[in-house]
C-alpha positions as semicolon CSV with decimal commas, in nm:
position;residue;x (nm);y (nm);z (nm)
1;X;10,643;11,097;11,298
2;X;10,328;11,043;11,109
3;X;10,360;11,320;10,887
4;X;10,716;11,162;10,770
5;X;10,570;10,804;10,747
6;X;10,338;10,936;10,511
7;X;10,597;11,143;10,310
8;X;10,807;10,888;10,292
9;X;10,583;10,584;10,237
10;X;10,239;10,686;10,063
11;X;10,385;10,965;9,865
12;X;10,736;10,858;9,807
13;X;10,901;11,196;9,939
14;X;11,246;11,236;10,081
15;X;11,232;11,204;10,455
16;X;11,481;11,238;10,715
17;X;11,385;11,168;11,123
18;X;11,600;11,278;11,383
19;X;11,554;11,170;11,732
20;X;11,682;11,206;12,045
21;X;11,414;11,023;12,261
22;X;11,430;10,719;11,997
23;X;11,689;10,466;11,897
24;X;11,686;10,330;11,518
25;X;11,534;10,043;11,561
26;X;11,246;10,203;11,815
27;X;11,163;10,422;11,529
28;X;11,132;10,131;11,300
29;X;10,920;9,941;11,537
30;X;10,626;10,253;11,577
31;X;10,673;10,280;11,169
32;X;10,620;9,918;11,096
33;X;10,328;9,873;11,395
34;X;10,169;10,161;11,234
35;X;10,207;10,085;10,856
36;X;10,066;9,790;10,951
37;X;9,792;9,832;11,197
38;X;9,945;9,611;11,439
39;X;10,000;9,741;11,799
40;X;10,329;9,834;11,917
41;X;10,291;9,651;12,240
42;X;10,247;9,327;12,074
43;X;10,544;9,391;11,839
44;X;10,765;9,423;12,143
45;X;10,602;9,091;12,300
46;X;10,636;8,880;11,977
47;X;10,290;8,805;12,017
48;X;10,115;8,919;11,708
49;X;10,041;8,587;11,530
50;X;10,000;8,466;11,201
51;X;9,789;8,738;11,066
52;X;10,023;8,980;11,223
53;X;10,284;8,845;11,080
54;X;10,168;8,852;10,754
55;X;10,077;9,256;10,770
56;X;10,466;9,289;10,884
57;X;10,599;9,087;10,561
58;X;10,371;9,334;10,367
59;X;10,470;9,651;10,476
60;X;10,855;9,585;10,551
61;X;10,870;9,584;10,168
62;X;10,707;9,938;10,154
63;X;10,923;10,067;10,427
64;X;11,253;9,936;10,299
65;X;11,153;10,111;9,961
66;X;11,056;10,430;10,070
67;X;11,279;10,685;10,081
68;X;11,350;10,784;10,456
69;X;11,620;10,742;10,662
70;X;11,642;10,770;11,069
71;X;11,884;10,818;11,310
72;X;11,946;10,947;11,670
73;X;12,304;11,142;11,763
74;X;12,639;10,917;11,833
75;X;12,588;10,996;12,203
76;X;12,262;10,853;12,264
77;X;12,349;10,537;12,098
């Protein structure tokens, strides 16, 4: 998933992730915890703090304008 982060964010490729393990929004949640140096764990707790916080409203504006898309198949939804 790293190697399509970085396609898609640093280098502005096309990028397409599939997953089967992964819902959409899981896959956004490693992408913006690592864009933004933040660890995933306390993403998921909502206890990142200020400073976290602030790395999050930096990189969501990145992500949102890179050019990847994700998704997992209808039946793991």
């Amino acid at each position: 998933m790293d190697v399509a982060r970085c396609a898609a964010i640093k280098h502005r490729m096309p990028t397409a992730i599939f997953s089967l393990e992964m819902s959409r929004t899981e896959i956004s949640m490693r992408v913006i915890a690592a864009e933004g140096t933040i660890q995933l764990q306390d993403l998921r707790k909502g206890t990142i703090g200020d400073a976290g916080w602030a790395k999050i409203v930096k990189v969501v504006g990145r992500i949102s304008d890179s050019p990847s898309s994700s998704t997992t198949p209808p039946i793991c939804r």
